[in-house]
C-alpha positions as semicolon CSV with decimal commas, in nm:
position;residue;x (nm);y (nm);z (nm)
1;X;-15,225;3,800;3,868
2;X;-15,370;4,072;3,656
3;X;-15,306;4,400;3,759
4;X;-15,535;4,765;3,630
5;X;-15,300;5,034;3,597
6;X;-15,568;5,244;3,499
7;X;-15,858;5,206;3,773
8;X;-16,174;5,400;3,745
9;X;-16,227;5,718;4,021
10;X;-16,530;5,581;4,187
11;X;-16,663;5,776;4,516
12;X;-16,626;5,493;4,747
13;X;-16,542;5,166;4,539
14;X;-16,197;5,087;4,612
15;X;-16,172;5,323;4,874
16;X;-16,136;5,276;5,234
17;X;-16,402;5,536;5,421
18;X;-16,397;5,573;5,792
19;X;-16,698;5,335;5,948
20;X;-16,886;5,631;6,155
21;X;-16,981;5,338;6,393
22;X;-16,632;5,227;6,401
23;X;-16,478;5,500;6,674
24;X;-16,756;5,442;6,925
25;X;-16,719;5,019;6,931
26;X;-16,305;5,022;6,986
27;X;-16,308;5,275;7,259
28;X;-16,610;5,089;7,412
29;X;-16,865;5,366;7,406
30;X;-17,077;5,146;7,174
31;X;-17,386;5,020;7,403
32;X;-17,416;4,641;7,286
33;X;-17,763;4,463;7,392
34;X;-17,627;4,322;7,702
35;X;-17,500;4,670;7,783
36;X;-17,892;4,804;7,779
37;X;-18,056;4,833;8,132
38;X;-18,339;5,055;8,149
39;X;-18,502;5,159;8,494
40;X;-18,778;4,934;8,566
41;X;-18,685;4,680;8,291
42;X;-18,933;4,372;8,228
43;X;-18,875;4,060;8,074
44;X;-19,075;3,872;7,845
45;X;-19,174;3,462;7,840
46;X;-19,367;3,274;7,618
47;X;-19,551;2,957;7,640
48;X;-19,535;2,767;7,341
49;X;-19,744;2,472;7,206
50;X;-19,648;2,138;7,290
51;X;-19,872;2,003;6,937
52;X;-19,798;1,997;6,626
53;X;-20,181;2,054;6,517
54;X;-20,448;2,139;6,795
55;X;-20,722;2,337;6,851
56;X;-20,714;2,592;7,177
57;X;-21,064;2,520;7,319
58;X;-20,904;2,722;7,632
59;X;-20,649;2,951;7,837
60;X;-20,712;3,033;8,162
61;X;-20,386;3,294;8,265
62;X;-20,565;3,367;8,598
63;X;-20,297;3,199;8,828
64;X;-20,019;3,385;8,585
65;X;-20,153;3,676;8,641
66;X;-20,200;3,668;9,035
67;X;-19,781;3,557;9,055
68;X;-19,550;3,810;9,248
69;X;-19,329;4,028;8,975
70;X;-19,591;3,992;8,701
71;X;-19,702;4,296;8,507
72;X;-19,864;4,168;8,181
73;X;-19,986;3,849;8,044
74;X;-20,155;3,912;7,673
75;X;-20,258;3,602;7,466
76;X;-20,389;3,640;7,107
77;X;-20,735;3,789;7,263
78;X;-20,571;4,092;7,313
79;X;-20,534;4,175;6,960
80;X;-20,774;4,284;6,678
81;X;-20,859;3,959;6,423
82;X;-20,729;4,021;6,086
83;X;-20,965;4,034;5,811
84;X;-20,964;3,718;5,625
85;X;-20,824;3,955;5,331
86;X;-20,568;4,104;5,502
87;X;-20,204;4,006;5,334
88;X;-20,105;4,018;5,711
89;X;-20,302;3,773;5,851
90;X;-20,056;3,483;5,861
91;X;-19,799;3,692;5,978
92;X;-20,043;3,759;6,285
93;X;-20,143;3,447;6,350
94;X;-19,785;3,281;6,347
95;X;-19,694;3,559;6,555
96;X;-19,959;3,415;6,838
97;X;-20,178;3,147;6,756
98;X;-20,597;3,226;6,763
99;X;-20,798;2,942;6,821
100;X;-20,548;2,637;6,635
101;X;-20,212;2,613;6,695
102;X;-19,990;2,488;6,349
103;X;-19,706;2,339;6,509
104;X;-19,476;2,263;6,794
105;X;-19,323;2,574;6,932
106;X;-19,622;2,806;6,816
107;X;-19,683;3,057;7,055
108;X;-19,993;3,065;7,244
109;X;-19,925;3,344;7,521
110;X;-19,640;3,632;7,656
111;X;-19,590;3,716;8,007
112;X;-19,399;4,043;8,117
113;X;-19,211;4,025;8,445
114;X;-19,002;4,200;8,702
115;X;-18,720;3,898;8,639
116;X;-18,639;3,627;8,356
117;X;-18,777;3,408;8,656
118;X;-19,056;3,567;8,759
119;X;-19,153;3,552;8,376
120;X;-19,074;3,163;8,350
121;X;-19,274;3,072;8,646
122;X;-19,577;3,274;8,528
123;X;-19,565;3,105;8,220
124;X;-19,542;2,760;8,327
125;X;-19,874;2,855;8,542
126;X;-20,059;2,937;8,247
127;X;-20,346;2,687;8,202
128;X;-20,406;2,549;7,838
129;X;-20,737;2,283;7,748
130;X;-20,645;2,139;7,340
131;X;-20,815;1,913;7,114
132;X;-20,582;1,737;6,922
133;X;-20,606;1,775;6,571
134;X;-20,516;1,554;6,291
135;X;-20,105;1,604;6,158
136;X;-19,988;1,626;5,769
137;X;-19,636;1,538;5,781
138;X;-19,536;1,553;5,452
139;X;-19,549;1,750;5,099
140;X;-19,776;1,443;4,973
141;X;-19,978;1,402;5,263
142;X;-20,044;1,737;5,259
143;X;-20,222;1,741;4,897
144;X;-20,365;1,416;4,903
145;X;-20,755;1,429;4,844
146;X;-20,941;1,413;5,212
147;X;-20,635;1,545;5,387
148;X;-20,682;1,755;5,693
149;X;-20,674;2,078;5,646
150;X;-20,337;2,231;5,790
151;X;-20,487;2,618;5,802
152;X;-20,841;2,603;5,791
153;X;-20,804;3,030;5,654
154;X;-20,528;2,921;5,372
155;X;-20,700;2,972;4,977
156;X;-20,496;2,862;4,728
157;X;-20,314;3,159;4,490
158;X;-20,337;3,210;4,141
159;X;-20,635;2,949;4,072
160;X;-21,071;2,973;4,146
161;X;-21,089;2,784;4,471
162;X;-21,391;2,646;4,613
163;X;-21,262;2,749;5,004
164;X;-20,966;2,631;5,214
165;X;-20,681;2,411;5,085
166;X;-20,362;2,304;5,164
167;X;-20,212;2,397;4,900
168;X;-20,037;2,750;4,899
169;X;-19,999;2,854;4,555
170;X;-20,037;2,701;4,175
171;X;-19,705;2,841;3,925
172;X;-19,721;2,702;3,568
173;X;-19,402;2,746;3,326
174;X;-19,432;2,684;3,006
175;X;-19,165;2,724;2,747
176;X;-19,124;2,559;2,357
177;X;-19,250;2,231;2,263
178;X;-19,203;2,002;2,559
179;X;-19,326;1,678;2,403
180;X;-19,108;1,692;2,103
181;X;-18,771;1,764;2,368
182;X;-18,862;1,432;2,508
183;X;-18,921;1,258;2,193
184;X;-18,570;1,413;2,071
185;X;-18,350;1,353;2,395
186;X;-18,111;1,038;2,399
187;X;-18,270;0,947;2,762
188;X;-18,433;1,110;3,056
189;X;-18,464;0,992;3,392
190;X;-18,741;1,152;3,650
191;X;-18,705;1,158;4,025
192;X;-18,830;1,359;4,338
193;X;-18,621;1,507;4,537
194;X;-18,741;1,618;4,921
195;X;-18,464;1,892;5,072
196;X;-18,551;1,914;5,477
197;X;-18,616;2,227;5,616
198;X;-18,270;2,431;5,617
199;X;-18,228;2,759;5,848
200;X;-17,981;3,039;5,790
201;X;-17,689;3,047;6,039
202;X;-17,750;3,413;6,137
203;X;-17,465;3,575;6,340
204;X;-17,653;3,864;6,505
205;X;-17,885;3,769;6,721
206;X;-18,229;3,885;6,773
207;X;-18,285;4,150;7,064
208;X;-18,569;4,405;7,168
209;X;-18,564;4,696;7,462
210;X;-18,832;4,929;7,462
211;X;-19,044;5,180;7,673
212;X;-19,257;5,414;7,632
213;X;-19,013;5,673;7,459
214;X;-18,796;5,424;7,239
215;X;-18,720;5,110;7,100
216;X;-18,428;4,933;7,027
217;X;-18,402;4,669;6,792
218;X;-18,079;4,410;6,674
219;X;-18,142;4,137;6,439
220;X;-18,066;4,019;6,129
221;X;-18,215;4,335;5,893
222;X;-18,036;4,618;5,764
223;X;-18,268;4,849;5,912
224;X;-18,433;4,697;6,227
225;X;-18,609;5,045;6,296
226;X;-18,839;4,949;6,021
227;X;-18,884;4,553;6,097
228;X;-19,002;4,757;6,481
229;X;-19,253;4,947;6,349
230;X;-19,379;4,701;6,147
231;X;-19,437;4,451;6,401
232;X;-19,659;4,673;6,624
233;X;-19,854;4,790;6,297
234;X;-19,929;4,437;6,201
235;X;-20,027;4,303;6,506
236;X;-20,185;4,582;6,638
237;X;-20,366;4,751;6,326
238;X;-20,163;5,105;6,429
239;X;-20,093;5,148;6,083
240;X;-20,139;5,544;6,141
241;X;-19,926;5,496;6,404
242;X;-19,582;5,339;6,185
243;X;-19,425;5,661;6,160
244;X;-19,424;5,767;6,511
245;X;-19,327;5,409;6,547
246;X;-19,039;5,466;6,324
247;X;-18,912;5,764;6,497
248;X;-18,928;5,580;6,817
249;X;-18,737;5,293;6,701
250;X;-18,316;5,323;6,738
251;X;-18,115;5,043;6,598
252;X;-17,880;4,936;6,867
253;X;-17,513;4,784;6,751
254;X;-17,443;4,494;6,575
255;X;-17,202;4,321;6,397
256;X;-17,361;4,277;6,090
257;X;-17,689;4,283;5,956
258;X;-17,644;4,021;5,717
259;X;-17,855;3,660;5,724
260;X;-18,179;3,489;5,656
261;X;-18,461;3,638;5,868
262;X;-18,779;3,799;5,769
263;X;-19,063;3,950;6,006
264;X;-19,267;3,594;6,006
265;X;-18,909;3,455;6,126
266;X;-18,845;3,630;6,442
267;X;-19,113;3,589;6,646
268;X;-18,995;3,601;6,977
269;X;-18,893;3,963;6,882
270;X;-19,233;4,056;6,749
271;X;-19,343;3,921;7,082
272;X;-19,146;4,143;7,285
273;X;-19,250;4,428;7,083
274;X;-19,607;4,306;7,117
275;X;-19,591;4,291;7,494
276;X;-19,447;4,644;7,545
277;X;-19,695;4,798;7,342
278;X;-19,977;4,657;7,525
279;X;-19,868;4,788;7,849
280;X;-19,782;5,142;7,702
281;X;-20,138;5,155;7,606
């Protein structure tokens, strides 16, 4: 083992500082989410697609609405529509599908509630006509000529395009003389190689509480405050609003903050943000 007698005075590498959180979580002071009650609290379901590709010729919420306990129900009509130019737009429309849903588990409506129960029943009452749509399965499907088109808004980056395409983005590397490499080499071998989808085993969970005064937020970012106000701006074009929103935001205790996760990943949180909003306004 290698031992440095002579260690470099660095403010806090290889020092041990006090964890300001740290006092408040062994004495139990901390308030973890399931320690968060507010007066009046509502709960939030959402009713998710049961297609992997289908168009939403309707949703009729009026039985949802009329249930005992339910305050809110807000489908993707209650929102502005993105410009076609706005970088946000996919974000918006994976956070609640408009008019086509993309996949199984894509949310189509959000239902506030006195209970968890009274939320879950109002959902399951929501009404919802589709048209099934064609499917793309695969990476090849997907860019074969004549497939159907997967997002019928999605123009392909970096190249002209003549309108929609399945295909997300074109990246060409070039480096050296790649002909002459292969003329050169002993042997080569070429393959394709398909890696399934792979999700990040996150340890905090995702969490949202918020009324009209403040918001708390847990979930897998290092500052939550500012994944908070950024859901409500995207969704809900407030972007004079974010600071306010920022000030209003308060991340609650977790853990760790560490983990995959990115705003288009935690929907169910945007959601919940989505649905409070509406009814403060």
């Amino acid at each position: 083992m290698t031992v440095t007698e002579d260690r470099p005075s660095y403010k806090w590498v290889g020092t041990r500082p006090i964890r300001p959180d740290g006092y408040d979580k062994v004495v139990g002071k901390a308030r973890f989410a399931a320690d968060l009650n507010l007066p009046g609290q509502l709960h939030a379901a959402i009713l998710r697609s049961p297609h992997g590709h289908a168009r939403v010729l309707s949703i009729d919420t009026t039985a949802a609405e009329a249930m005992p306990g339910v305050k809110a129900v807000v489908t993707s009509a209650d929102f502005p529509e993105l410009d076609a130019s706005n970088p946000e737009r996919d974000v918006a429309e994976n956070l609640m599908a408009r008019g086509v849903v993309l996949y199984v588990g894509h949310a189509l409506a959000a239902v506030a509630a006195s209970t968890k129960a009274e939320a879950a029943a109002a959902v399951a009452a929501i009404e919802v006509e589709y048209e099934l749509l064609p499917v793309v399965l695969s990476l090849d499907e997907s860019m074969a000529e004549g497939a159907p088109l997967v997002n019928e808004h999605n123009v392909t980056m970096f190249v002209e395009s003549d309108g929609p395409s399945n295909l997300a983005t074109v990246n060409a590397l070039e480096r050296g003389d790649v002909d002459a490499a292969f003329e050169a080499a002993c042997g080569f071998t070429r393959d394709g190689i398909v890696a399934l989808m792979v999700v990040g085993g996150r340890v905090p969970d995702d969490f949202v509480l918020a009324n009209q005064f403040l918001m708390w937020v847990i979930g897998g970012f290092h500052n939550p405050a500012n994944l908070g106000a950024l859901a409500l701006g995207v969704v809900l074009e407030h972007g004079e609003q974010l600071e306010e929103l920022r000030r209003r935001a308060k991340a609650a205790p977790v853990g760790g903050g560490a983990g995959g996760g990115g705003a288009a990943a935690h929907v169910d949180r945007l959601l919940h943000c989505t649905v409070s909003e509406v009814m403060r306004t």
